[in-house]
Each structure stands twice: as C-alpha cells, then as structure tokens.
C-alpha positions, 0 to 999 in steps of 0.5 A: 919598827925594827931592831936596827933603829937607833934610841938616844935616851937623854940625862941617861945617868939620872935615876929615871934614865938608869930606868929607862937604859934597863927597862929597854935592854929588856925590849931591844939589843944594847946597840940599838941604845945611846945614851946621853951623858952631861960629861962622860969624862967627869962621871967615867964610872957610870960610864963605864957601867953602861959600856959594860952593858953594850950601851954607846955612850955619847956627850949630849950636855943641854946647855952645851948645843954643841955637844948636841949635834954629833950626839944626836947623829944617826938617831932614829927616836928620842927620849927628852928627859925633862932637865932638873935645873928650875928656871933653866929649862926653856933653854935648854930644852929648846936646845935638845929640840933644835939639835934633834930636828938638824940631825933628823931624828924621827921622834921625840919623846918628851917627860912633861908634868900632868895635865901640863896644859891646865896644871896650876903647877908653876913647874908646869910653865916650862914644861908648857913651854917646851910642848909649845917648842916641840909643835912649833919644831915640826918634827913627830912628837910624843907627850909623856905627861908624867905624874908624881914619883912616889918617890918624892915623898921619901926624902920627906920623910927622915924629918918627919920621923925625927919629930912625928909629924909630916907636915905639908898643905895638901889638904885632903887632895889626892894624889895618883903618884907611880914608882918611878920604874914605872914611868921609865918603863912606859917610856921605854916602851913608846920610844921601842915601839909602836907609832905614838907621834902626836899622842898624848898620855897622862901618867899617873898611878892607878891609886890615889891618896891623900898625904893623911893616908900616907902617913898611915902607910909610914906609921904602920911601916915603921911602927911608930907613931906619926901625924900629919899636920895640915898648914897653909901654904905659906906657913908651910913654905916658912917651915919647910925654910926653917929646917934649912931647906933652900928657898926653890925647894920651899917653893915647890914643895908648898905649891905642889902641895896647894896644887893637890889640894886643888886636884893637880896631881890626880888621874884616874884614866889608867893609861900608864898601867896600859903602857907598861902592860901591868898594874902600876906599883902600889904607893904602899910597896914603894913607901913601906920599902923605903921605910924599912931599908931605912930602918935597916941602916939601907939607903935609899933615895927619893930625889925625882 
C-alpha cells in the first residue's frame, strides 16, 4: 500500500476515533486521512483542531445517506466505527456500507463486539447484523472484533466510592478488556497497511480478570476500602435503575455482566498485542490512572 491512498475514518470526533486520527498520523501523512464528522458546522472546535493537524474533514452523518456519497468519494479504505445509538445501528450501518461500496471504496473495516458470531450479548445482534450486510455488500471486509474498553468500568466507579461497594452480576466471570488506545491503534494499523480483507481478529487484552480483582486494583489505588457485591442480574439491573440511570443503560449493564459471568467478555488468542506490535495496556494502569486524576480533582472519562 502506498502513502498516496486515501483513509476515511468515521465517528472521527468519538473518543476511539480521536485515537485512531493520531495512532495514524504516527503511520502515515495527515493528507492521506479524512475524517468523518456528524456535523462539521455544529462541532467547529473539534474541527478545527483536526485541520489544524492537516487532516481533511468531511460531513459523513450515518443517518443522513446523503452526506455519505460525496464524503466517501476518492477513498481507498475505511474505518466503520460502530455507532453508539442502540437500536438504530442496522440502519445505519447499512447505510455507511451501501454508500462505501457506490463510491468504490476497496476496504472496509468494521469495530464489531467479541466473538460477535456466538456472543450472548444482546448488543451483539446489531453487530451480527452488520457483518451479515458487509458479506452480503461484496466489497473487501476486515472484522475488528473488539472487546471491552477498560474504560467502561471507570464511570462505574464514582458511585461505587460514594458507598464502598461496586456492585455488579458478573460473578467470577473474567473479562480480557484493552485500553482503548489500544483498540484504535490495531485499527490504525489494518486500515494503514497490510492485505486484511476477509480477515477476522478477536481483540481483547492479554490479561483477564474478574470484577472482585478489580475492586482490589480500586481499593489499593485510592486507599479506601471497597467490596464488591455479587447480585442476580435482575436485581442488579433494579439497582443500577434505582440510582437513576436510564432504563438501555441498566439493560446493558446487567446483560454484559450475565455475559461475563458466562465467558463472553474473555480472550486469550493475543492477537490485538500482535496487531499493535506490544503488549496490551495492563487493566491495572488504566484503572489506577483513572482512580488517581480523580482523587486529583482531574477528569477523566470511561464512557466507550
């Protein structure tokens, strides 16, 4: 591949698109990449600041097929960030495909969920069905089976300080969850190089561990004491309600956890530490660096 191919990297603004954006301008010049913007207009600052790295911006909104065509236009590969909206993804998705493939882009490379084929994840469905419409699309395709941003588990945590316990349903399920750096930079990497078509990769830290070890991580980090609560997932679901979260986010929480405790979120095949040429981030430098800016009066966010 050569340095004169075009990458359009979608939901560019997005925290794992922030990655990705700078994880490639390590690999390539900044005007081989264009990024995808919901609305350019309505977020001018972040924008801006991509400009300002010599990054082409380019309206590309998933729910708008019109602003698909124009933006994927000239593109050589594609990064197709998953979208965040829950029950709206079959749509959209489809939509990013069918533009992709009228515009004749060569690759596409989609952030599915681990193990997405046999995952009883009920976000795993729309993810099902957006591999289903990429075979279905006949245009090159790359799976980026990603696992759990460590991440996640840090907006988890501020009301788990304010009552020292971190409740959840998990059990002693382990879960093999990756810095989200790292996810972007594996996707940087198959989008900037290599022949990946009709590949599959199953992401996922090279360490697992249950949500009773990272408790442990937390309590030795803050130097507070903290327990972790093992409840059925309904009751969990019921608590997770209770302190005012909205109804898709108890859902997803109390499935994932029922998901690990049956194995979904585990992986021991290595290959995002192969795709990025390192070892994966250790759980325990991401959780602890969380734990401290927030101790510090830092922000820091776990949103995936």
């Amino acid at each position: 591949m050569t340095v004169t191919s075009k990458l359009f990297v979608t939901g560019a603004t997005g925290q794992l698109g922030g990655h990705v954006i700078d994880a490639l301008l390590e690999a390539v010049p900044a005007s081989a990449i264009v990024a995808g913007m919901r609305d350019p207009a309505k977020d001018a600052e972040a924008a801006n600041a991509l400009r300002q790295k010599g990054v082409a911006v380019r309206t590309a909104d998933y729910s708008r097929p019109e602003t698909l065509a124009a933006a994927f236009a000239g593109m050589d590969r594609l990064l197709l960030i998953s979208s965040s909206e829950n029950g709206k993804r079959k749509v959209q998705h489809r939509n990013v495909i069918d533009a992709a493939k009228d515009a004749g882009v060569g690759l596409i490379a989609y952030t599915s969920i681990l193990h997405a084929d046999t995952s009883p994840l009920f976000l795993a469905e729309e993810h099902r069905d957006t591999e289903a419409a990429l075979a279905e699309a006949g245009v090159p395709f790359v799976l980026l089976r990603n696992g759990w941003y460590t991440e996640v588990y840090t907006w988890r945590l501020p009301l788990a300080f304010k009552h020292g316990v971190f409740i959840g349903a998990a059990g002693e399920g382990r879960i093999s969850s990756g810095a989200r750096a790292d996810y972007a930079r594996a996707a940087a990497t198959v989008l900037a190089s290599g022949d990946h078509a009709g590949r599959t990769y199953e992401l996922a830290g090279d360490a697992s561990f249950t949500l009773a070890e990272l408790v442990a991580v937390v309590a030795e980090a803050s130097g507070k004491p903290m327990t972790n609560q093992n409840m059925p997932p309904e009751e969990f679901r019921a608590a997770v309600l209770k302190a005012g979260a909205p109804e898709i986010v108890a859902r997803i929480l109390s499935d994932t956890d029922a998901g690990v405790a049956k194995g979904a979120l585990f992986d021991e095949g290595g290959a995002l530490a192969r795709l990025i040429g390192r070892p994966t981030t250790p759980f325990q430098a991401t959780i602890s660096n969380f734990v401290r800016n927030q101790q510090a009066g830092g922000e820091a966010s776990g949103h995936a």
